[in-house]
mmCIF file of the N, C-alpha and C atoms, coordinates in Angstrom:
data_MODEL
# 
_entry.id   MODEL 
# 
loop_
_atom_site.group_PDB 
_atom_site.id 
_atom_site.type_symbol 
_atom_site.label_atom_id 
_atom_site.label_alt_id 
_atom_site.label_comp_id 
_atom_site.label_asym_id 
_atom_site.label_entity_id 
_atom_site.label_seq_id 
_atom_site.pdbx_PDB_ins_code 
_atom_site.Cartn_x 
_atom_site.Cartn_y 
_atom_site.Cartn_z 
_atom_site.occupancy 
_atom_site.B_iso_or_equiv 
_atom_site.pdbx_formal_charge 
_atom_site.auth_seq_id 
_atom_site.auth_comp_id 
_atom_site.auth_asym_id 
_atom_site.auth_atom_id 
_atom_site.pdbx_PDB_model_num 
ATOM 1   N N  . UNK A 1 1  ? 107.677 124.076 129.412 1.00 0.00 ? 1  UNK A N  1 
ATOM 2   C CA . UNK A 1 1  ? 107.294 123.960 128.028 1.00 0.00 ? 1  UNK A CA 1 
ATOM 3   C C  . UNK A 1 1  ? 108.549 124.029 127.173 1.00 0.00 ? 1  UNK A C  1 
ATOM 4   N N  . UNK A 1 2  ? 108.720 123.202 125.984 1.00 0.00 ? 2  UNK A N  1 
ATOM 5   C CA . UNK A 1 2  ? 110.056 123.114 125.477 1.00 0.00 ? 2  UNK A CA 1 
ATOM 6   C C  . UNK A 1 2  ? 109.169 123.670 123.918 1.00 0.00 ? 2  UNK A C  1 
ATOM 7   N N  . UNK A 1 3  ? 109.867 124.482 123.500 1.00 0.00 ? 3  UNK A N  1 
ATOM 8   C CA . UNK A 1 3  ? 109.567 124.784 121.887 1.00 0.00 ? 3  UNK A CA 1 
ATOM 9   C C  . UNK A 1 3  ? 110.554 125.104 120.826 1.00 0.00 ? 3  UNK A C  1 
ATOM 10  N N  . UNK A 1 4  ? 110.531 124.703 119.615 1.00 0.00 ? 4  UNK A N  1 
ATOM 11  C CA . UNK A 1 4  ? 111.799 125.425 118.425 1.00 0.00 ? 4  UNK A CA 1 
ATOM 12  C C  . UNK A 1 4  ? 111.060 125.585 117.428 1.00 0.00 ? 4  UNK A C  1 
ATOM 13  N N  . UNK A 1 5  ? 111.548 126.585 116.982 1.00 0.00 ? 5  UNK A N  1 
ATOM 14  C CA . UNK A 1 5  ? 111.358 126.859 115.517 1.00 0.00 ? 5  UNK A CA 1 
ATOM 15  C C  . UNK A 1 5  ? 112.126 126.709 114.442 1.00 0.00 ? 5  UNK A C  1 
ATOM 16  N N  . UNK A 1 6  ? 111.919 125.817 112.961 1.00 0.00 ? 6  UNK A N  1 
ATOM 17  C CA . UNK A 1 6  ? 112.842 125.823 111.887 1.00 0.00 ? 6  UNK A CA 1 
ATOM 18  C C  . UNK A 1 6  ? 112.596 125.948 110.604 1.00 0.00 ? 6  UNK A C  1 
ATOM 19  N N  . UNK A 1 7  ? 113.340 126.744 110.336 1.00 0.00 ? 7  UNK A N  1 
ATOM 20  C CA . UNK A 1 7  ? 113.175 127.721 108.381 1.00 0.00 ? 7  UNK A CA 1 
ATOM 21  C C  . UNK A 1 7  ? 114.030 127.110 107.318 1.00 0.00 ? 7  UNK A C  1 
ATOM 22  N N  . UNK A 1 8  ? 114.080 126.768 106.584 1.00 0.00 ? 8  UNK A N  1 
ATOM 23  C CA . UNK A 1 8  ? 114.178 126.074 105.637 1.00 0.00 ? 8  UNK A CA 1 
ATOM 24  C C  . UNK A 1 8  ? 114.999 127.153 104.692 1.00 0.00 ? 8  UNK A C  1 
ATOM 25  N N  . UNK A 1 9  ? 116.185 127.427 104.642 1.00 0.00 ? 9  UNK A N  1 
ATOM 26  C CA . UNK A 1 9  ? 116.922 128.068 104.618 1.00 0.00 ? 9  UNK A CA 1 
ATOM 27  C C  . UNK A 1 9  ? 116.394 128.716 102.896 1.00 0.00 ? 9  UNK A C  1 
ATOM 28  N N  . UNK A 1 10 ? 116.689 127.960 101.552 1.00 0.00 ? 10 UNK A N  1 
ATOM 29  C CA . UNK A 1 10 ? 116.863 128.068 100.718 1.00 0.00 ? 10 UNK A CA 1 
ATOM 30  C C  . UNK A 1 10 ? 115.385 128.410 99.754  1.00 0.00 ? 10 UNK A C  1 
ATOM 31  N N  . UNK A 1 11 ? 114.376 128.067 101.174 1.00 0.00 ? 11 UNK A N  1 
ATOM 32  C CA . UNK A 1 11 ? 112.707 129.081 100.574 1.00 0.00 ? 11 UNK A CA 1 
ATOM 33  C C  . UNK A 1 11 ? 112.331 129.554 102.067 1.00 0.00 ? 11 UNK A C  1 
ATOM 34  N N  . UNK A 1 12 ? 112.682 129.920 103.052 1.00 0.00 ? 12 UNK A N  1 
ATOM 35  C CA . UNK A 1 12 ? 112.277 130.372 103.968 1.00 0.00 ? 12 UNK A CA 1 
ATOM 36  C C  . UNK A 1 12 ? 110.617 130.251 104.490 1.00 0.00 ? 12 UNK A C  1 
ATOM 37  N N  . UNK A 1 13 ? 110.807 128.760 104.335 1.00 0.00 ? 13 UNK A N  1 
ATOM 38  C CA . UNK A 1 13 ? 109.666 128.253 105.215 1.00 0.00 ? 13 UNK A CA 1 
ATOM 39  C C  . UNK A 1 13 ? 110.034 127.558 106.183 1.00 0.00 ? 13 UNK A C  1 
ATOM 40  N N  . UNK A 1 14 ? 108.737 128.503 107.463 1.00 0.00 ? 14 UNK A N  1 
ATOM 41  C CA . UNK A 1 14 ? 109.167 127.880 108.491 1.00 0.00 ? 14 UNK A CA 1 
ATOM 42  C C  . UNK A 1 14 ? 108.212 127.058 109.531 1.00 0.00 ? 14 UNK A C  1 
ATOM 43  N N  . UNK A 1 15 ? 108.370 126.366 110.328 1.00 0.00 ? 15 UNK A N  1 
ATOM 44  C CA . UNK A 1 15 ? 106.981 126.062 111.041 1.00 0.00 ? 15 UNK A CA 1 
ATOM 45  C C  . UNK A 1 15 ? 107.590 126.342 112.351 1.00 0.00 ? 15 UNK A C  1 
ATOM 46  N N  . UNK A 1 16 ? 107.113 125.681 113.606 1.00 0.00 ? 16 UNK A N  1 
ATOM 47  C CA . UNK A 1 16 ? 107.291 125.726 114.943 1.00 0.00 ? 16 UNK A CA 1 
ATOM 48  C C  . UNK A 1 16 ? 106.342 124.671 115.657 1.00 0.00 ? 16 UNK A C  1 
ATOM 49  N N  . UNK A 1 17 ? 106.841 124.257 116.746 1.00 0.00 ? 17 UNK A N  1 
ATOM 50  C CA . UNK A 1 17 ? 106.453 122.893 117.676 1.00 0.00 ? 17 UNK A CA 1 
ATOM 51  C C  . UNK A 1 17 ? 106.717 122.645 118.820 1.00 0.00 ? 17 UNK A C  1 
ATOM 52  N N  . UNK A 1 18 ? 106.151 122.069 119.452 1.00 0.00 ? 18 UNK A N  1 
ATOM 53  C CA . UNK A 1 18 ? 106.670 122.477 121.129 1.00 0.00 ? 18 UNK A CA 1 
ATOM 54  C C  . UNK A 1 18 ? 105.586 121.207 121.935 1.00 0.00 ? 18 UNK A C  1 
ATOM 55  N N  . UNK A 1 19 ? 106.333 120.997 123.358 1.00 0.00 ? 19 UNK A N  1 
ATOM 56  C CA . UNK A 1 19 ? 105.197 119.805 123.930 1.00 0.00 ? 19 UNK A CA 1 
ATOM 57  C C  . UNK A 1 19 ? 105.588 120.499 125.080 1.00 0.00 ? 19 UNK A C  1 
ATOM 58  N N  . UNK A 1 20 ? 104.038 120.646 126.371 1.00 0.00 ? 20 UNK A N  1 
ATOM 59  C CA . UNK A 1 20 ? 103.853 121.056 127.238 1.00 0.00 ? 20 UNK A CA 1 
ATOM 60  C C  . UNK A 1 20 ? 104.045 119.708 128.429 1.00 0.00 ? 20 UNK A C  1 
ATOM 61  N N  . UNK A 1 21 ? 105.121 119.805 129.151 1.00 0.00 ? 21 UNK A N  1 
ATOM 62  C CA . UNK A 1 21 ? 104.430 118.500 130.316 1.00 0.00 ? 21 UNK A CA 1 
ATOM 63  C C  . UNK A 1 21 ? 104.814 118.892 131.621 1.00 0.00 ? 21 UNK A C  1 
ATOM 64  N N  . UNK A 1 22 ? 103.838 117.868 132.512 1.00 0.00 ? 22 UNK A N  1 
ATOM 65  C CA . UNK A 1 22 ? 104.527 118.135 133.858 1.00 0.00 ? 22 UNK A CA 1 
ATOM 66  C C  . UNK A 1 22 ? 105.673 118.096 134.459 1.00 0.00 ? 22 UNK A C  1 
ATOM 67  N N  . UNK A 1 23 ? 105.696 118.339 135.756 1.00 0.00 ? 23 UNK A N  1 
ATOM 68  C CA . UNK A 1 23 ? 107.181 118.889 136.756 1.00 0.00 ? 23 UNK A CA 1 
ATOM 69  C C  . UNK A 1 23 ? 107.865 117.109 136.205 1.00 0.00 ? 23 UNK A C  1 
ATOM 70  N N  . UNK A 1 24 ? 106.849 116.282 136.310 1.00 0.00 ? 24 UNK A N  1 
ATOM 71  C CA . UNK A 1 24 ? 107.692 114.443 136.394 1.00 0.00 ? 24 UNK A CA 1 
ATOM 72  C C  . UNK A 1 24 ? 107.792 114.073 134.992 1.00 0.00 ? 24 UNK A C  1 
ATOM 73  N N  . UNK A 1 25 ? 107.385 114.856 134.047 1.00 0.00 ? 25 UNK A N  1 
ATOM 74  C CA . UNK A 1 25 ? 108.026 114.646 132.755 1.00 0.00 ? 25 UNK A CA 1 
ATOM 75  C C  . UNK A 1 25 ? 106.403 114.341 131.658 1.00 0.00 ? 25 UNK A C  1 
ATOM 76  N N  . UNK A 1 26 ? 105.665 113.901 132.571 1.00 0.00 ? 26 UNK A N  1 
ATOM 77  C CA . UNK A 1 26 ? 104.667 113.819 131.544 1.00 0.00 ? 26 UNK A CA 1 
ATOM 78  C C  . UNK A 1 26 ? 103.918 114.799 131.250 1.00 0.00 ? 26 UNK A C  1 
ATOM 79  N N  . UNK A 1 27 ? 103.509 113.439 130.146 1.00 0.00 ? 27 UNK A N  1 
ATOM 80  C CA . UNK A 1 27 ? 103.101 114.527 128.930 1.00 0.00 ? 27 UNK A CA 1 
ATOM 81  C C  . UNK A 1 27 ? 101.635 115.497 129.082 1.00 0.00 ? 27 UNK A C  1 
ATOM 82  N N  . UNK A 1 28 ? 101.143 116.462 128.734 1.00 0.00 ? 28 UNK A N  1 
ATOM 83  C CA . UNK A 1 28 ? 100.777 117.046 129.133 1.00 0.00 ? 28 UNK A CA 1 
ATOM 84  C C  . UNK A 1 28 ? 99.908  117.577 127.429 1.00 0.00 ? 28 UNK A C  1 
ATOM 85  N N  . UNK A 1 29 ? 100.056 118.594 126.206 1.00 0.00 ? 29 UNK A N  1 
ATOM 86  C CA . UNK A 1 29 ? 100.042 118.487 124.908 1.00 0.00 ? 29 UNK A CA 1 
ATOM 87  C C  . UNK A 1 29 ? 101.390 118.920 124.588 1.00 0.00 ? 29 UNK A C  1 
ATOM 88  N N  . UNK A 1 30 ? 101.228 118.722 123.058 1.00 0.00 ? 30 UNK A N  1 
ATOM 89  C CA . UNK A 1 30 ? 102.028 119.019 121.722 1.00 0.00 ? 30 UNK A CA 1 
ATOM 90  C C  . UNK A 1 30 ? 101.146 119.923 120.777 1.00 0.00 ? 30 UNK A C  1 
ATOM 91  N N  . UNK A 1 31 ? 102.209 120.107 120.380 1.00 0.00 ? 31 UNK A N  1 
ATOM 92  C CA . UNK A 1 31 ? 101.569 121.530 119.279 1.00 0.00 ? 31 UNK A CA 1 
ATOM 93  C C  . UNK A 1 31 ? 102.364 121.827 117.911 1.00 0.00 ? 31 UNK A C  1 
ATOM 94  N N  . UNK A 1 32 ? 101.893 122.142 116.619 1.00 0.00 ? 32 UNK A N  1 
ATOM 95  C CA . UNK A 1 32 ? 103.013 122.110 115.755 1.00 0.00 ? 32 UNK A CA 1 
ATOM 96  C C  . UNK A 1 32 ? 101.927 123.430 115.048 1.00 0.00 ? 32 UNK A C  1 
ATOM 97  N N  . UNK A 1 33 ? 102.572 124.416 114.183 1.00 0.00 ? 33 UNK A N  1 
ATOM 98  C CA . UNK A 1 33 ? 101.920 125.282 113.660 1.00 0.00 ? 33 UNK A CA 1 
ATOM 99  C C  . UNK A 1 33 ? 102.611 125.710 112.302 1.00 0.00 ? 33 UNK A C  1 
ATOM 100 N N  . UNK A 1 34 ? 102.519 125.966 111.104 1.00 0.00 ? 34 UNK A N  1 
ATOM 101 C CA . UNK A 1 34 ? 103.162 126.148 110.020 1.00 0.00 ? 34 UNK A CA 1 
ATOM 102 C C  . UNK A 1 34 ? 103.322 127.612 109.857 1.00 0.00 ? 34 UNK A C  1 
ATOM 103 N N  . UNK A 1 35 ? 104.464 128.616 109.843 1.00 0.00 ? 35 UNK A N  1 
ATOM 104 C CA . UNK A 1 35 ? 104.393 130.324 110.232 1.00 0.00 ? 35 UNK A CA 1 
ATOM 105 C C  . UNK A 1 35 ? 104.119 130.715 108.154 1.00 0.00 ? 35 UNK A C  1 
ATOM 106 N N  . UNK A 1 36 ? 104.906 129.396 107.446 1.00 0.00 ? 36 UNK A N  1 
ATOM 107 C CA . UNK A 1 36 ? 104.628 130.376 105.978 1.00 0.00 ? 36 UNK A CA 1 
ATOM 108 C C  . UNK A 1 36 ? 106.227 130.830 105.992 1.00 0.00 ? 36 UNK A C  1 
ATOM 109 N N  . UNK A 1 37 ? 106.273 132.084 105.472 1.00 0.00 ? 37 UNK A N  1 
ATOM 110 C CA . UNK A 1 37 ? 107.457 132.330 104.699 1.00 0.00 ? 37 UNK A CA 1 
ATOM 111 C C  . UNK A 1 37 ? 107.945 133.579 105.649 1.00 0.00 ? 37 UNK A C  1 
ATOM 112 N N  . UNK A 1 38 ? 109.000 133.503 106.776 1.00 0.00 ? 38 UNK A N  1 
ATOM 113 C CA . UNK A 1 38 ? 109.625 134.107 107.538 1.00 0.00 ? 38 UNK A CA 1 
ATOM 114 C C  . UNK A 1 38 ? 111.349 133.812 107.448 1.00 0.00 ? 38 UNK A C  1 
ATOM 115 N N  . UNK A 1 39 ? 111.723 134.830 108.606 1.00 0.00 ? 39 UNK A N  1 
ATOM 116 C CA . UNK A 1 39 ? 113.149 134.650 108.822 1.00 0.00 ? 39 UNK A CA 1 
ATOM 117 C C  . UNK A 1 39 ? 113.771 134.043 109.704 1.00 0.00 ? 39 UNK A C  1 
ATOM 118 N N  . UNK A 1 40 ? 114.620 133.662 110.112 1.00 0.00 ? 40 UNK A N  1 
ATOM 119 C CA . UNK A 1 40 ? 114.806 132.711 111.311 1.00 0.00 ? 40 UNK A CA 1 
ATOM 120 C C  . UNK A 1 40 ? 114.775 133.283 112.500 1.00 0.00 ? 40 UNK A C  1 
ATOM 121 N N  . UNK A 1 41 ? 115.168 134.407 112.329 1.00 0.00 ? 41 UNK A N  1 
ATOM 122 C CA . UNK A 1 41 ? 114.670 135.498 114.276 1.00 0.00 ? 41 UNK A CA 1 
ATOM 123 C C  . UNK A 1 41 ? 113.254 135.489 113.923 1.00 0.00 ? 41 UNK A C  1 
ATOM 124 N N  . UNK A 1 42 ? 112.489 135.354 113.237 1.00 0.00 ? 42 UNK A N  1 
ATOM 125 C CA . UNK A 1 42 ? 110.796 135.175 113.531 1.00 0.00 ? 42 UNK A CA 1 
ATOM 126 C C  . UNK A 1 42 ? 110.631 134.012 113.660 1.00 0.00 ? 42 UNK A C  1 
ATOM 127 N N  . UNK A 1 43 ? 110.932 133.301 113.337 1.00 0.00 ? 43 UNK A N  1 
ATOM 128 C CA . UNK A 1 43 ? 110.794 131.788 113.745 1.00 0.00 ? 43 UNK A CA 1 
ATOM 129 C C  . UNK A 1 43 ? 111.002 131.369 115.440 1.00 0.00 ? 43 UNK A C  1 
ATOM 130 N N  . UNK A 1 44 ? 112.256 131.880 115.851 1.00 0.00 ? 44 UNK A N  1 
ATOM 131 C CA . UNK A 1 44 ? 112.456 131.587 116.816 1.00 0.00 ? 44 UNK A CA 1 
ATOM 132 C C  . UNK A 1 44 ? 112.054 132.710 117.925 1.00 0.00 ? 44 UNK A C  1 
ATOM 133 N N  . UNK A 1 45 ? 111.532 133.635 117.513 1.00 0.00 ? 45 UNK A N  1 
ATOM 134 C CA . UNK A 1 45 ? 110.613 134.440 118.823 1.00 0.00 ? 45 UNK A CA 1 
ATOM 135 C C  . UNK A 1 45 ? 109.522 133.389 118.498 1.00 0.00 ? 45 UNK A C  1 
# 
């Protein structure tokens, strides 16, 4: 599973997104979620 999170430095909004796939690369889902108003170590746990 590959995921990142990114905050928007100058209003600290952030969301997060990530796509699940198999061992041969396919795809498998995607996911995107909006966290609101955090810091960038919350973003990226």
């Amino acid at each position: 599973m590959y995921k990142d999170g990114v905050v928007k430095v100058d209003s600290c909004f952030a969301t997060v997104g990530g796509v699940m796939r198999y061992w041969n690369r396919k795809w498998i889902l995607g996911f995107n979620q909006c966290l609101g108003t955090c810091s960038v170590l919350e973003a990226e746990l």
